[in-house]
N, C-alpha and C positions, 0 to 999 in steps of 0.2 A: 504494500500500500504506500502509493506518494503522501510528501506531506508538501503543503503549497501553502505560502504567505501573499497576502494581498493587504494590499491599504484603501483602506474607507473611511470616508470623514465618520465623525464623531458619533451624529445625528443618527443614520442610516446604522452604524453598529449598535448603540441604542434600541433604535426603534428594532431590530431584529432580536436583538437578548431579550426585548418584553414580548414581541411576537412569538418565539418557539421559545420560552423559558421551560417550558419543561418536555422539551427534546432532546434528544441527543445533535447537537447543529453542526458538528460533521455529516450527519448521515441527512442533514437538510442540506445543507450545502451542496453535499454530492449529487442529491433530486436534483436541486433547483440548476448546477452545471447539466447536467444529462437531457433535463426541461432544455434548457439553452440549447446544447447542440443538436436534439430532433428539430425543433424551432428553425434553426440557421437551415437544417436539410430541408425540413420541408417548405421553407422558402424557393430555395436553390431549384426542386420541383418543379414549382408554378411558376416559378420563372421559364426556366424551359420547359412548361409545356405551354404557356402563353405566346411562347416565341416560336413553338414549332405552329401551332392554331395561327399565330401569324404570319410565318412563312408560307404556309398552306392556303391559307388566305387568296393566296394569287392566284394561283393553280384550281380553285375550285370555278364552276360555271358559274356565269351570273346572267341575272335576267331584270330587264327596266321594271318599272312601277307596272303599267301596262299589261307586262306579259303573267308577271307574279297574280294580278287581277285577273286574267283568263284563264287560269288557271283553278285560282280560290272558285270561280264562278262555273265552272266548267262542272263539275260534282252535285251544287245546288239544285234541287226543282225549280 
């Protein structure tokens, strides 16, 4: 097991010792890292896949106002 030091204002270590005072706040810590890095991935995701939806974008068929309307109406009674 690593051990890792980080510096945080005053406030924020505070407010966290009253938040999980009766935790064990290594074993929060290591949540709240592990939270963070699925977080960062599943960004990374929807990043590319918004980018592949919009590469593809060009490549899909398209049709004016008009035709999209003949179509909707075309099924109706």
């Amino acid at each position: 097991m690593a051990t890792v030091n980080f510096s945080v204002p005053d406030d924020v270590k505070e407010a966290f010792n009253r938040a999980f005072a009766a935790e064990n706040k290594s074993a929060v810590i290591a949540r709240l890292m592990r939270e963070a890095v699925d977080e960062v991935e599943r960004q990374r995701q929807r990043q590319a896949a918004f980018r592949l939806l919009t590469e593809r974008r060009e490549d899909r068929p398209s049709m004016t106002d008009d035709e999209i309307r003949e179509v909707r109406e075309a099924g109706r009674p």
